[in-house]
C-alpha positions as CSV (number, residue, x, y, z in Angstrom):
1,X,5.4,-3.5,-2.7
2,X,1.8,-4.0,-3.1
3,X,-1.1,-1.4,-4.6
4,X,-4.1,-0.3,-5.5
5,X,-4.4,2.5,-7.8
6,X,-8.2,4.6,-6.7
7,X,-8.9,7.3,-8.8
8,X,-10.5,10.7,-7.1
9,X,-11.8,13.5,-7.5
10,X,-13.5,14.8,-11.1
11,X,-9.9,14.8,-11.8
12,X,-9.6,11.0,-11.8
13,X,-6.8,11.7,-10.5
14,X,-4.9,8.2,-9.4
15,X,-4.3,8.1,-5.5
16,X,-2.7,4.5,-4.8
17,X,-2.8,3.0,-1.5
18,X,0.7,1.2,-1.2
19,X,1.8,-1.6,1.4
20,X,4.1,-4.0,2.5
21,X,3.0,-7.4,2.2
22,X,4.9,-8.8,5.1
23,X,3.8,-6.4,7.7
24,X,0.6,-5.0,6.4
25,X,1.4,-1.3,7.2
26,X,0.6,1.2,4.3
27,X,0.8,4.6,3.2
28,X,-1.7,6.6,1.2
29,X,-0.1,8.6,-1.7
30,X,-1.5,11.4,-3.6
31,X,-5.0,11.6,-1.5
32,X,-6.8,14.4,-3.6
33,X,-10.5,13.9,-2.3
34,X,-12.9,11.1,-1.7
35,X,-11.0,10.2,1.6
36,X,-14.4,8.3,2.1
37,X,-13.5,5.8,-0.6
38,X,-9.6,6.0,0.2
39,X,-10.6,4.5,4.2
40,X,-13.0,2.0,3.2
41,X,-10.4,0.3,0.9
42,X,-7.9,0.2,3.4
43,X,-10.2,-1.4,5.6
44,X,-10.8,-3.6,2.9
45,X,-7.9,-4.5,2.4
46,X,-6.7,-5.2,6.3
47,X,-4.1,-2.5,6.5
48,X,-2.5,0.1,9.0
49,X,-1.8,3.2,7.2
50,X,1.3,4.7,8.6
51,X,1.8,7.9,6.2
52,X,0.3,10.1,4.0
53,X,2.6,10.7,1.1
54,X,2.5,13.8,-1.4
55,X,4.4,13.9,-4.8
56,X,3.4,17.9,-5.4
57,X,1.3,20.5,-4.1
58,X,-1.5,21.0,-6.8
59,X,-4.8,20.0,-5.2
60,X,-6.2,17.0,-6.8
61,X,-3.0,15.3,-5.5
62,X,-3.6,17.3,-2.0
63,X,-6.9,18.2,-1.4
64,X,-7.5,15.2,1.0
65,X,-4.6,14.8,2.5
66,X,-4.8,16.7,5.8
67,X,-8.6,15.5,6.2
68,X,-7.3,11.6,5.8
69,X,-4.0,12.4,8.0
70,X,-6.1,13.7,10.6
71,X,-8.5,10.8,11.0
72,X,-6.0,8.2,10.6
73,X,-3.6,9.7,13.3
74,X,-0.2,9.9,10.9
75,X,2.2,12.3,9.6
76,X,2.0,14.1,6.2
77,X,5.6,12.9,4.1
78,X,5.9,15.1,1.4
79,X,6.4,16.8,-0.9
80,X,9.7,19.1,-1.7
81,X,10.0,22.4,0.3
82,X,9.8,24.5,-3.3
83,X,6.4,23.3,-3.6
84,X,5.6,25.5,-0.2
85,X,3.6,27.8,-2.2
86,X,1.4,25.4,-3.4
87,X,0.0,24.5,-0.3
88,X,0.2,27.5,1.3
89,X,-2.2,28.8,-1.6
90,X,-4.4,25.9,-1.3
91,X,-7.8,28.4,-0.8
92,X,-6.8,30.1,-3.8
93,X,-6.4,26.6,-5.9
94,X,-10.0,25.3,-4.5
95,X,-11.1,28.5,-6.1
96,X,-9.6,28.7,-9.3
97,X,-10.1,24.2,-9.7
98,X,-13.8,24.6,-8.6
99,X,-13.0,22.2,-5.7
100,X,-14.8,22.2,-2.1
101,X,-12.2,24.5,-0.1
102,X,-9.3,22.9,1.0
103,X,-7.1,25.1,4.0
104,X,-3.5,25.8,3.6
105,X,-1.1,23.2,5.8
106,X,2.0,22.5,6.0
107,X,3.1,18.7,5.8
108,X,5.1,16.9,8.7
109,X,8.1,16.0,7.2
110,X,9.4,18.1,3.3
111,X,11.7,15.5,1.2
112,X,15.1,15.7,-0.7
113,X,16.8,14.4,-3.2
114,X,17.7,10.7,-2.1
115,X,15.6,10.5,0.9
116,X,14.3,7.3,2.0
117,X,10.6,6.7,3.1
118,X,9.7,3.2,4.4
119,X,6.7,1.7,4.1
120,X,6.4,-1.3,6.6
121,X,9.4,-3.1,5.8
122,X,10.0,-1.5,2.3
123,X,11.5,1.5,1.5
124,X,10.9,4.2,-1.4
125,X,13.8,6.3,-2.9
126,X,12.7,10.1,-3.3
127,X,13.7,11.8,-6.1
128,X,13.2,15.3,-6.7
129,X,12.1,16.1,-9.9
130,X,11.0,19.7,-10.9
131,X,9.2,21.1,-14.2
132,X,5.5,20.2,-13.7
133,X,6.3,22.0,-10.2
134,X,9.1,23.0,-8.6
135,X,9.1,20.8,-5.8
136,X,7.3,17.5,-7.4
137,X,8.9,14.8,-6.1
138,X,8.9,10.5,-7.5
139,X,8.9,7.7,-5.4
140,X,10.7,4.7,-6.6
141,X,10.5,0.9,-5.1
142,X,13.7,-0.6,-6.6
143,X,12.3,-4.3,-5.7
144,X,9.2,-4.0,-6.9
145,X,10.9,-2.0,-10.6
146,X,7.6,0.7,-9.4
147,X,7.5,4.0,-9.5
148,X,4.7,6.8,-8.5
149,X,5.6,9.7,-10.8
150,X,3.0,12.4,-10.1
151,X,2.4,14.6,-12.8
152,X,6.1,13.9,-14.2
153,X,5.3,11.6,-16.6
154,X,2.4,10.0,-18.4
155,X,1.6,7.1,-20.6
156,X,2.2,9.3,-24.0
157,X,2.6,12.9,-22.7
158,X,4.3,14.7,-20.0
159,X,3.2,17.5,-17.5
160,X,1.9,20.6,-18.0
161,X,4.5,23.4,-17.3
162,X,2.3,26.5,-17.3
163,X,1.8,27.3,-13.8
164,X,3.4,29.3,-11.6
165,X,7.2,28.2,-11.5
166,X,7.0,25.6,-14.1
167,X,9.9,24.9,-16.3
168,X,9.1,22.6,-19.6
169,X,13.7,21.8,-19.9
170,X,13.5,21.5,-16.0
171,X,10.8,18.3,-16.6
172,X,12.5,16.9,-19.8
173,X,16.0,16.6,-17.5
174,X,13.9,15.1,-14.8
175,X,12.6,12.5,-16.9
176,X,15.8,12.0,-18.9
177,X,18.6,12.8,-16.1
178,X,16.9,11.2,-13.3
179,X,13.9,8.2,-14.3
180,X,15.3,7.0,-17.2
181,X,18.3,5.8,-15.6
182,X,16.3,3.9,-13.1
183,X,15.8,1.3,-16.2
184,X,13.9,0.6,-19.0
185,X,12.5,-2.6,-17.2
186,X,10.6,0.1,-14.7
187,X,6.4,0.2,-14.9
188,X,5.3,3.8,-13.3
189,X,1.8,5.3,-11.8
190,X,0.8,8.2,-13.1
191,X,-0.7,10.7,-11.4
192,X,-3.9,10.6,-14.3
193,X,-4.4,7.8,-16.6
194,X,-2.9,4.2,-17.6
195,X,0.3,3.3,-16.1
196,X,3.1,2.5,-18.5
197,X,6.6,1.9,-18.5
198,X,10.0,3.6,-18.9
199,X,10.6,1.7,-22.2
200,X,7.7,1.9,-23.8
201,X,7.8,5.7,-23.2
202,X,11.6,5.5,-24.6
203,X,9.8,4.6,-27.7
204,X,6.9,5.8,-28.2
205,X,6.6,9.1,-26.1
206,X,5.9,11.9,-28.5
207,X,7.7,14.4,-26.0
208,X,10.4,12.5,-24.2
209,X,11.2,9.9,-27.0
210,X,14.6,8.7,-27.2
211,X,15.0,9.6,-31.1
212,X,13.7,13.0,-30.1
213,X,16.1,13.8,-28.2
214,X,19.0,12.3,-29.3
């Protein structure tokens, strides 16, 4: 699975455009904002975008994402029904993130636990993975040793848990119970920052530390 990370929105926050190298088709994951931006690489890059595809509902991950589905003619993948709320209170959010407004929609297709999305000829394992939101989800490439984590997991910090709904031991079990056993050997997007991987984070991660928690 190919990428290319492309940071939007005065939340830098990192939208990657993802692809299959053998067939070219792609998928467009956390579009925040700057859909501008997000189609000219595509075309850039010679692809067919064949899904949108949303980790959680907060709107710098969202606020695009019906705009870009729209002009692009493809379904909106994403994220966990619990995370309903979010986008139904997506006026609210432009509001209160000083964002340009951004309607309430409801995405083609929510995810579960152990749902497959394929990109092209690859596939991505959803796994749901509340605390930062209820219904955040991860997307994992287990040939590529990728995952896009959202607003799980950062390089040196984890997610915020105080919105609405947010659990801080709900996100510590996600990143413990269910991507750590994916394998030390994994590298992870974030949804802000540097990418990073599951060992170094093992290590060194003043939240989520192995000796921390041990």
């Amino acid at each position: 699975m190919k990428y290319q990370i492309i940071p939007v929105t005065p939340f830098q926050q990192n939208c990657s455009v993802i692809w299959c190298e053998a067939s070219l088709k792609a998928a467009v994951v956390d579009p925040g904002g700057d859909i501008d931006r997000i189609i000219a690489e595509v075309k850039r890059l010679g692809l067919t975008v064949e899904k949108v595809l949303l980790t959680h509902g907060h709107i710098d991950h969202v606020g695009g994402a019906k705009k870009l589905a729209i002009q692009l003619n493809v379904p909106i993948i994403g994220p966990h029904i619990a995370d309903q709320f979010w986008l139904q209170g997506l006026v609210k959010q432009s509001q209160n993130f000083g964002f340009p407004l951004v309607e309430a929609f409801e995405p083609d297709q929510y995810l579960n636990d152990a749902d497959v999305v394929c990109v092209g000829e690859q596939s991505l394992s959803v796994l749901h993975c509340p605390g930062h939101t209820p219904g955040h989800i991860v997307f994992y490439s287990k040939v590529s040793g990728l995952a896009w984590v959202g607003d799980v997991l950062f390089r040196r910090s984890i997610g915020r848990t105080d919105f609405p709904q947010s659990n801080h031991q709900d996100l510590v079990s996600s990143i413990t119970q269910k991507l750590w056993p994916l394998g030390s050997h994994v590298s992870f997007i974030p949804g802000h920052g540097p990418m990073s991987t599951f060992a170094e984070e093992r290590e060194h991660n003043p939240f989520v530390a192995d000796q921390l928690l041990s």
